[in-house]
C-alpha positions in Angstrom: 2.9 -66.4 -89.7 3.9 -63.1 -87.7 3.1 -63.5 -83.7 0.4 -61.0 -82.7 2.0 -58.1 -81.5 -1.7 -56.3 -80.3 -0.5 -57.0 -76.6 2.5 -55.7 -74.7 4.3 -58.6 -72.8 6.3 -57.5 -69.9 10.1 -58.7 -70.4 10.9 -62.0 -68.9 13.4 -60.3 -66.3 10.6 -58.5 -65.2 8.3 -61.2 -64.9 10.8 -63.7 -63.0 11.7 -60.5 -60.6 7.9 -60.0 -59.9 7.7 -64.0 -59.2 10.9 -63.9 -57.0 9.3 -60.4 -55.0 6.0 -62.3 -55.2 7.1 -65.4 -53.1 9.3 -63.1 -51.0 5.9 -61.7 -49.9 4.3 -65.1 -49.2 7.1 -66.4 -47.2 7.6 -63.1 -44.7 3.9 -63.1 -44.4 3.8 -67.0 -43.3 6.7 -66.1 -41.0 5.0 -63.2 -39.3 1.9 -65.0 -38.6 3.1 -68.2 -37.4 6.0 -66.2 -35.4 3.1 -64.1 -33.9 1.1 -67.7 -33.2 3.9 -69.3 -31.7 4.6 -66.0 -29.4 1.4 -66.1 -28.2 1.3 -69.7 -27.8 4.5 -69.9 -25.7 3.3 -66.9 -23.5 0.5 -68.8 -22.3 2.3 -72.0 -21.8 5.2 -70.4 -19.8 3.0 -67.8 -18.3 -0.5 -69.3 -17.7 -0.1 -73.0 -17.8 1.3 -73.3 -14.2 -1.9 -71.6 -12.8 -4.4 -73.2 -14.9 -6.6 -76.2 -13.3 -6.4 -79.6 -13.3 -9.8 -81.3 -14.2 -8.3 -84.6 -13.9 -6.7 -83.7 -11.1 -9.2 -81.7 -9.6 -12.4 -84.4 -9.9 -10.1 -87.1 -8.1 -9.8 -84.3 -5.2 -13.5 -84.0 -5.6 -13.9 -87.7 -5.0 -11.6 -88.4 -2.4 -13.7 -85.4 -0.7 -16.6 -87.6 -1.2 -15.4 -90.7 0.2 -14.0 -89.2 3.2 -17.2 -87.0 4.0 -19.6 -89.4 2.6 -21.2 -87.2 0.6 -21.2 -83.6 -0.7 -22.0 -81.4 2.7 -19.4 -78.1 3.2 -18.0 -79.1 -0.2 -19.1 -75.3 -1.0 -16.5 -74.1 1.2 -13.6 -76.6 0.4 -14.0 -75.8 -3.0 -11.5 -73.0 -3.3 -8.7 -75.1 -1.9 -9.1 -77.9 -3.8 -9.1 -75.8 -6.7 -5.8 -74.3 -6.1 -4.5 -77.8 -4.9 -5.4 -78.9 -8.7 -3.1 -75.8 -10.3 0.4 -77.2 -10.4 1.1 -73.2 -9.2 -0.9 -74.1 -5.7 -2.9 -71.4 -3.8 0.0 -69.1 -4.2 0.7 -69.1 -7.8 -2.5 -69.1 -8.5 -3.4 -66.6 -6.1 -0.3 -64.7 -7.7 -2.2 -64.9 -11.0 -5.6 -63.4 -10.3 -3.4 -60.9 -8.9 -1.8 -60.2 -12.0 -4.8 -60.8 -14.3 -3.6 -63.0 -16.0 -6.8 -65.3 -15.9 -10.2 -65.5 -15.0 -11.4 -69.1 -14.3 -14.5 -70.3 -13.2 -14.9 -74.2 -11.3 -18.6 -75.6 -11.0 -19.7 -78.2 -8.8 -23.1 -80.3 -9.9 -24.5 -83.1 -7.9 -25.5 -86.7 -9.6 -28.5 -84.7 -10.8 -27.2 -81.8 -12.3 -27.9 -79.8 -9.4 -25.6 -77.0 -8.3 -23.0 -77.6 -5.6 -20.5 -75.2 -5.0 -19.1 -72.7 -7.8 -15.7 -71.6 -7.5 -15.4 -68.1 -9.3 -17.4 -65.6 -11.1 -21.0 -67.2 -11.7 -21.0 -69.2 -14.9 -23.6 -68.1 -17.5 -26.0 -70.8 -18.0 -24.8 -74.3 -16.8 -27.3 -76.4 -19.6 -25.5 -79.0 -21.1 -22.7 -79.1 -18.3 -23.5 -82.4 -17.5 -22.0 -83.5 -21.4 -19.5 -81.2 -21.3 -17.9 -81.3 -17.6 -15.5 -83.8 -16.4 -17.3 -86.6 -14.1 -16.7 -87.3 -10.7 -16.4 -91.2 -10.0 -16.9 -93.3 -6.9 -16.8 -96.9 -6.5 -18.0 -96.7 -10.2 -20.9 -94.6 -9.4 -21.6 -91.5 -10.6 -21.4 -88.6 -8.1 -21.2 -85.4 -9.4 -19.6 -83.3 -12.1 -17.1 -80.7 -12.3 -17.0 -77.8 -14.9 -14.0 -75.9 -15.5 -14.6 -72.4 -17.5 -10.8 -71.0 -17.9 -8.5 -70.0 -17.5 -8.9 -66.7 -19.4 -6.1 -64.8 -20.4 -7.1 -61.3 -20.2 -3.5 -59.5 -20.5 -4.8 -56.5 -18.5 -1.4 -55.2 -18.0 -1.1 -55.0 -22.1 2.5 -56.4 -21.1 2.1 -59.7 -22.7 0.3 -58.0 -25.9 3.6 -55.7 -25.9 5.8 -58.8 -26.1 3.8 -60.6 -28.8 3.5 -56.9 -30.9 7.7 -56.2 -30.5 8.1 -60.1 -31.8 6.2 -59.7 -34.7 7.4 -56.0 -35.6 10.9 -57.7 -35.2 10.5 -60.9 -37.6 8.9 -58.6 -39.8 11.8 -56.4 -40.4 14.0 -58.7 -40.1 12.0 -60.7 -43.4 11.4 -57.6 -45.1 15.6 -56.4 -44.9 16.2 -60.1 -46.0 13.6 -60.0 -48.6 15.0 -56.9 -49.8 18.4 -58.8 -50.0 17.1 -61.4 -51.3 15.0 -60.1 -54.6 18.8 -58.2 -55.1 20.6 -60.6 -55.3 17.7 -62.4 -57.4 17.5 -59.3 -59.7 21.1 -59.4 -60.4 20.8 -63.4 -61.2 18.1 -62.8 -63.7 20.2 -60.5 -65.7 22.6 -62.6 -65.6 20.3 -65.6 -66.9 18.6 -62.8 -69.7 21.2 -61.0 -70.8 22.8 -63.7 -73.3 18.8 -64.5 -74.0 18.5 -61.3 -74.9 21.8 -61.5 -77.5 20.4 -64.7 -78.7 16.9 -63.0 -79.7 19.1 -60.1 -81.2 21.3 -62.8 -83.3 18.1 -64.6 -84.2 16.7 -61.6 -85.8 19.5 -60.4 -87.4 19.9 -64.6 -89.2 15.8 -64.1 -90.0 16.7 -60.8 -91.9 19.7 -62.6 -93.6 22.6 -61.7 -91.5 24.5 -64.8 -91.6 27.5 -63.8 -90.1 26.5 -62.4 -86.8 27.8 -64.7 -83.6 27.0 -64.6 -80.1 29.9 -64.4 -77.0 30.1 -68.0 -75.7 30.3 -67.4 -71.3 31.0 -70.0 -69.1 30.2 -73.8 -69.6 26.5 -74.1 -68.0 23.9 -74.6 -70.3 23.2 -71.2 -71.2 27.2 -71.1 -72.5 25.9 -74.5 -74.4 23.4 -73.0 -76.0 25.1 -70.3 -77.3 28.0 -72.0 -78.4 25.2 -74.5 -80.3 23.8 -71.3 -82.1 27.5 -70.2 -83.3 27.5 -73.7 -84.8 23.8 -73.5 -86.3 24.7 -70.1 -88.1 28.2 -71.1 -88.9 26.3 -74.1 -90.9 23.5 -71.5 -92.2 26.2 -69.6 -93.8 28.3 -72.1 -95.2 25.1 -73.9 -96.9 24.4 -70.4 -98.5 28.0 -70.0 -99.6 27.7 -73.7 -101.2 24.1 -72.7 -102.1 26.0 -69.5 -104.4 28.9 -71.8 -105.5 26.7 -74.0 -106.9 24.3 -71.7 -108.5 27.9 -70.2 -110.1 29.5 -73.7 -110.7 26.1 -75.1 -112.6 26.0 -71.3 -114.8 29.9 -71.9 -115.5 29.4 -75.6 -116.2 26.7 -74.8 -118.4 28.3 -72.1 -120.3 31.4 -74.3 -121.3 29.2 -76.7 -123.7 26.4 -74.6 -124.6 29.6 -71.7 -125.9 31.2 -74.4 -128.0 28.0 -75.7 -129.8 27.0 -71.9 -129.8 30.6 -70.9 -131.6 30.4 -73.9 -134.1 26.8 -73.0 -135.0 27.5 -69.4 -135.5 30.9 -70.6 -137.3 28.5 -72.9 -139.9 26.2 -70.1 -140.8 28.8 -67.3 -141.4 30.7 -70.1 -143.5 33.7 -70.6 -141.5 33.2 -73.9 -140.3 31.3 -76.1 -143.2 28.7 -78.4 -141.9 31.0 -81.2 -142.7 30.8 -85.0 -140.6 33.4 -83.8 -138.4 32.1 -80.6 -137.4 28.7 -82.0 -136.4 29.9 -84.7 -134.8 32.0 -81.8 -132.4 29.0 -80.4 -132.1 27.1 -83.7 -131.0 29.8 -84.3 -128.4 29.1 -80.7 -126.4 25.6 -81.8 -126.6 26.4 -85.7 -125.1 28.7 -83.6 -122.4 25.6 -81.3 -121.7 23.5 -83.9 -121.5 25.9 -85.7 -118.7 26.2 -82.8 -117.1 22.1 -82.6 -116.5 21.5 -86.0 -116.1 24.6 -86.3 -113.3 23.3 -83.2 -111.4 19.5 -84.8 -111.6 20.9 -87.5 -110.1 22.8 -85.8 -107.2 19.6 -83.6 -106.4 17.7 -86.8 -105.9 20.0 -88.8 -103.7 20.9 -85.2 -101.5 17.0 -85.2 -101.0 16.5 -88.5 -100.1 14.5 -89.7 -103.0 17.3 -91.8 -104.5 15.4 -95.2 -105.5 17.9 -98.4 -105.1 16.7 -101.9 -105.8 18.4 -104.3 -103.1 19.5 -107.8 -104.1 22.2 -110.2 -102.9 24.7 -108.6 -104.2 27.9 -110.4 -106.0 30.5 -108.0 -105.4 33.7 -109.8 -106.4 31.5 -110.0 -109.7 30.9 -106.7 -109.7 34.4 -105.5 -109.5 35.5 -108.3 -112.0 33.3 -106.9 -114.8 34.3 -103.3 -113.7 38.1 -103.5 -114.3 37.0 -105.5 -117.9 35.4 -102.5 -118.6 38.2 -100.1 -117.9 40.9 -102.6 -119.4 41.0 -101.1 -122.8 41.2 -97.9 -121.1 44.2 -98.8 -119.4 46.0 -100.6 -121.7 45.9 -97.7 -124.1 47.1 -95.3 -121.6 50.1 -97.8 -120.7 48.7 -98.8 -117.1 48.9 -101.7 -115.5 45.3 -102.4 -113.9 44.7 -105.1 -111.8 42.4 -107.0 -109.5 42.9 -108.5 -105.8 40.1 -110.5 -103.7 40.6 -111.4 -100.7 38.2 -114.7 -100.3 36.0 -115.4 -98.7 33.9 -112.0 -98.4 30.9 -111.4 -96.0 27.5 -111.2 -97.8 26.5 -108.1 -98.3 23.4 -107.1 -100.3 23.2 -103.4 -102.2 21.6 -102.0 -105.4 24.1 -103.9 -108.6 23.5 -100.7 -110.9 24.5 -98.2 -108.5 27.2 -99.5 -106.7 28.9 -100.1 -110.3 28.4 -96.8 -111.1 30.4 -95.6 -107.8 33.1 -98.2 -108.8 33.3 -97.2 -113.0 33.9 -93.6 -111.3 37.2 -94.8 -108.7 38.3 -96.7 -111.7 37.7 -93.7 -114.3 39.4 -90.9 -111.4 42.2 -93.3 -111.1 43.0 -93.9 -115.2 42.6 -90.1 -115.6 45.0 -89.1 -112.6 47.8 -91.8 -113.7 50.4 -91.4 -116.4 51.7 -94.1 -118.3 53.4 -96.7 -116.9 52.0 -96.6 -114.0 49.9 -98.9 -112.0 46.0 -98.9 -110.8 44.7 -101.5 -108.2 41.5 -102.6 -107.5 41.1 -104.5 -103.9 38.2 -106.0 -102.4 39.1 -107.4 -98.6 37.0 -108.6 -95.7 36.4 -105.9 -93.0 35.0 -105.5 -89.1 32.1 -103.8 -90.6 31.4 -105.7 -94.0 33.7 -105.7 -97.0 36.1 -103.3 -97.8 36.5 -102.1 -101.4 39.6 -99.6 -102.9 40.9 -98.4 -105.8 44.6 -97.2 -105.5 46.7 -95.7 -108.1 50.5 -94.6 -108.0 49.3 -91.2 -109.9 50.0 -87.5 -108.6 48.1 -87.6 -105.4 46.0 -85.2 -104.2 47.1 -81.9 -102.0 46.3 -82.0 -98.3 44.6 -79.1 -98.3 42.3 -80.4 -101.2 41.9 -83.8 -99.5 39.0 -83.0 -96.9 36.7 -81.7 -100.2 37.3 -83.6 -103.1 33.9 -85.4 -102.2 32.2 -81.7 -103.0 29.8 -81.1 -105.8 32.4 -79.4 -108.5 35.3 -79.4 -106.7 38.6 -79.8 -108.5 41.9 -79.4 -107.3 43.4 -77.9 -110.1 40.1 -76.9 -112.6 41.7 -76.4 -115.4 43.5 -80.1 -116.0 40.3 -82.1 -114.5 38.0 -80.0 -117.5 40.8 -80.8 -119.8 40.4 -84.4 -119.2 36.6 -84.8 -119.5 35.7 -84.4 -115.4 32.3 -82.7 -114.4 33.1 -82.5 -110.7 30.1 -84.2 -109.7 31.5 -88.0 -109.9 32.9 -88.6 -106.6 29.8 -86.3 -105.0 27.4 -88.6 -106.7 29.8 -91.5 -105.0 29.4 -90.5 -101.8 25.6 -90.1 -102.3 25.2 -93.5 -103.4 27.4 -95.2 -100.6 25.8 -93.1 -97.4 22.1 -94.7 -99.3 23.5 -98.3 -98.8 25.0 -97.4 -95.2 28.3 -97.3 -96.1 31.3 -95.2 -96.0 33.6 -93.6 -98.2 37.3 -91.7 -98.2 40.2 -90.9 -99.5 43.8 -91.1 -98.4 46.7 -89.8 -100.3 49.2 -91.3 -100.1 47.9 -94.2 -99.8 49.5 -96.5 -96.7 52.9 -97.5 -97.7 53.5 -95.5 -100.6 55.0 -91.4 -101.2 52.8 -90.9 -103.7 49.4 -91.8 -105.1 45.6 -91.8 -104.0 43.7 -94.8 -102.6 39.9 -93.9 -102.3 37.9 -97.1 -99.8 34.4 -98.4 -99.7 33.0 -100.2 -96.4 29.6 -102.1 -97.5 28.3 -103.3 -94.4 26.7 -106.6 -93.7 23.6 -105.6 -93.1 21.0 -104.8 -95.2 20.9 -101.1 -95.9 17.7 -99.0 -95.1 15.7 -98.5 -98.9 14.9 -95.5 -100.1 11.6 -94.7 -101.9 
C-alpha cells in the first residue's frame, strides 16, 4: 500500500528547527518575566523594606504605652512616633520616604471595642472587619485594642524605580533574544547535520525499491547515524548478492536441466530418423538421463524445503557409530573397485546424541560419495567419528586433489563446482554438499571443510559437529 500523499508534510529539518525556535521562545519569555518579577521584588526589599512598619513591633509599643499610661488617653498624639519607632528606618528614614514617595501607609488604632483611637495617616476607607484582620494589642492577657496597618504603598512617583525595572527587562530580553538567535544557528546547523545522511538514506531506499541494487550510502563518523548507514551498505550488499544467487540459480537449474533433457531429446530424434535403433542399450541410455533428471528434481525439491524451513526430520536416539558402520559398507564396493583403501575409526565412548537416521545418512553417503569421486586409485579415504566439546565430531578425509583456496569458502553453494566440467563428467549435480549443509544446520549442527586437511599437503577433510542436545524439530 502507497502512503497518502493528499497532505504536504513539512521536512523534518524544518519541523525540529520550528521545535528548537519554539522552546527558544518559551524559555526567553520565562526569563523576561521572572527577571522583571525578581527586579521588582528586590526594588521593594532594598528600597521600601527599611521604611515599612513593624506590626509586631509596633503593637508591643502600643502596649507598653498602655501599661505605662494605664490606658489609651493622648495615644492620638503619640501615635506618629511610635509608628516611626516600629520602621527599622526610624522617623528619619521614614520621614525620608514620604518624602520621596515611595509609600503611602496608613496605621489605625481601635480600642477593645472596635472603636477608633488614633489613625496614623490618610483616613482608612472603611474599618469593618478590622478587628479580624488587624494585629491585636495584648496586656496581662487581656485584650486592649487593635492595630491596623494599611501599607506601605509603593507608588514610584518619580517613575525612577519603574525605569529600573523597564531597562532590566529590555536588557534580559535582548540579551535572550541575541542568544536565542545563536542558539536556533547553531541548532539549524546540527539538524542538517543529523538530516542530511537521512535524507541519502531515503534517496538509497528508493532507488533499492525501484531495483537499484547497487547504490550505497557514505558511512561518516562512528555515532549511530554512521551505524546505521554502514548497516544499510550491508542490507543492500546482501539484497544484491541474493539477486545475483537468485539469477545463478534460475541459469544453473535451465543449464542443469538442458544437459538430460538434450541427451534423451538427441537419442529420441536419433531413433525416429533411424540412426540410433531402439535397441536395449539405447533405451536403457535413454532411461539413465531420465533417472539423472529425476535426481536432479527430487534433490532441488529437497533443498527448497529445508532453505524454507519446512524440512520434516523424525528425531530418535540416534546410533551414530551404526550409522557410519553401515555407511562405509555401502561405499565398500565402490572403493574397492576404484583401488581405495576406505576405512573406519571410532573413538569410544561417544556422547548421546539424538538426530533424524534417514537424513543424517544421507549427509554421510554424500562425504563418502565426494570423497571416492575426488580420489584416484590407490589412495586412501577415512571415515572418523571422535568425541567433541560440543557433541560428537564426525569427518570424512581423503588424500585426493584438494580443493583450491579460493573455491574453499563456496563449495557448500547450490551448483557450485570447482572445475564444472570434471564434477558433470563424474556424475555430480552440485547440489549434494548444499543439501548437507541444510540437513546439518536442521539438527543444530555444523559443517566445513578444510583442505588440506591438518597434517597432510594434500587432500580434503570435510567435519560434522552433532551436538548433545536435542535439536529443535522442524514441521
Amino acid at each position: 500500500m502507497k502512503p497518502s500523499t493528499s497532505r504536504w508534510s513539512a521536512p523534518l529539518w524544518l519541523r525540529l528547527t520550528l521545535a528548537f525556535a519554539a522552546v527558544i521562545a518559551v524559555g526567553i519569555v520565562v526569563t523576561v518575566v521572572l527577571a522583571r518579577q525578581g527586579t521588582a521584588t528586590q526594588i521593594s526589599h532594598v528600597m521600601v523594606g527599611p521604611y515599612m512598619v513593624q506590626p509586631d513591633l509596633l503593637r508591643n509599643l502600643l502596649a507598653d504605652y498602655y501599661r505605662k499610661h494605664g490606658g489609651w488617653d493622648g495615644v492620638a498624639d503619640a501615635l506618629p512616633g511610635l509608628v516611626a519607632q516600629a520602621s527599622p528606618a526610624g522617623s528619619m528614614g521614614r520621614m525620608m520616604g514620604e518624602m520621596m514617595g515611595l509609600f503611602n501607609s496608613q496605621v489605625t488604632l481601635l480600642d477593645a471595642q472596635g472603636q477608633l483611637l488614633a489613625q496614623s495617616g490618610e483616613p482608612a476607607p472603611g474599618l469593618s472587619g478590622a478587628m479580624e484582620q488587624g494585629w491585636p494589642v495584648m496586656v496581662e492577657g487581656r485584650r486592649v485594642g487593635t492595630v491596623v496597618v494599611q501599607g506601605p504603598f509603593m507608588t514610584m512617583e518619580s517613575g525612577g524605580e519603574q525605569q529600573l525595572v523597564i531597562s532590566v527587562t529590555r536588557a534580559v530580553l535582548t540579551a535572550g533574544l541575541v542568544a536565542g538567535l545563536v542558539a536556533l544557528a547553531l541548532a539549524a546547523l546540527l539538524i542538517r547535520q543529523i538530516t542530511r545522511p537521512l535524507s541519502a538514506l531515503h534517496r538509497a531506499s528508493r532507488a533499492i525499491a525501484q531495483g537499484r541494487l547497487d547504490v550505497r550510502v557514505p558511512v561518516q563518523g562512528q555515532d549511530e547515524l554512521g551505524q546505521l548507514a554502514h548497516t544499510f551498505n550491508q542490507m543492500a550488499a546482501a539484497l544484491e548478492e541474493q539477486e545475483q544467487l537468485r539469477r545463478n540459480l534460475m541459469a544453473d537449474v535451465a543449464h542443469e536441466l538442458r544437459t538430460p533433457m538434450a541427451g534423451i531429446q538427441g537419442m529420441v530424434e536419433a531413433m525416429q530418423d533411424g540412426v540410433f535403433p531402439p535397441t536395449p542399450e539405447n533405451l536403457a541410455s535413454i532411461h539413465q538421463q531420465i533417472e539423472l533428471l529425476n535426481r536432479l528434481v527430487e534433490e532441488l525439491r529437497t533443498l527448497a524445503h529445508a532453505e524454507a524451513g519446512q524440512l520434516t526430520l523424525e528425531i530418535t536416539a540416534l546410533d551414530l557409530a551404526g550409522l557410519a558402520t553401515r555407511q562405509v559398507a555401502l561405499h565398500q564396493p565402490q572403493a574397492q573397485q576404484k583401488g581405495i583403501a576406505l576405512a573406519l575409526d571410532i573413538s569410544e565412548p561417544l556422547p548421546p546424541v539424538q538426530g533424524d537416521e534417514k537424513r543424517l545418512g544421507q549427509v554421510l553417503g554424500n562425504l563418502l560419495t565426494n570423497a571416492l569421486r575426488h580420489t584416484p586409485p590407490g589412495g586412501h579415504v577415512t571415515v572418523a567419528l571422535q568425541p567433541d566439546p560440543d557433541g560428537v565430531r564426525m569427518y570424512v578425509q581423503d588424500d585426493g586433489e584438494g580443493i583450491a583456496p579460493a573455491d574453499l569458502p563456496h563449495i557448500f553453494d547450490r551448483f557450485y563446482r570447482g572445475d564444472p566440467s570434471r564434477s558433470r563428467q563424474r556424475g555430480g549435480s552440485g547440489l549434494g554438499l548444499a543439501i548437507a549443509r541444510q540437513f546439518v544446520a536442521a539438527h543444530g549442527g555444523r559443517i566445513w571443510a578444510e583442505s588440506p586437511p591438518p597434517g597432510q599437503a594434500r587432500g580434503t577433510r570435510v567435519s560434522v559437529v552433532l551436538p548433545r542436545r536435542p535439536p529443535p524439530r522442524s514441521d
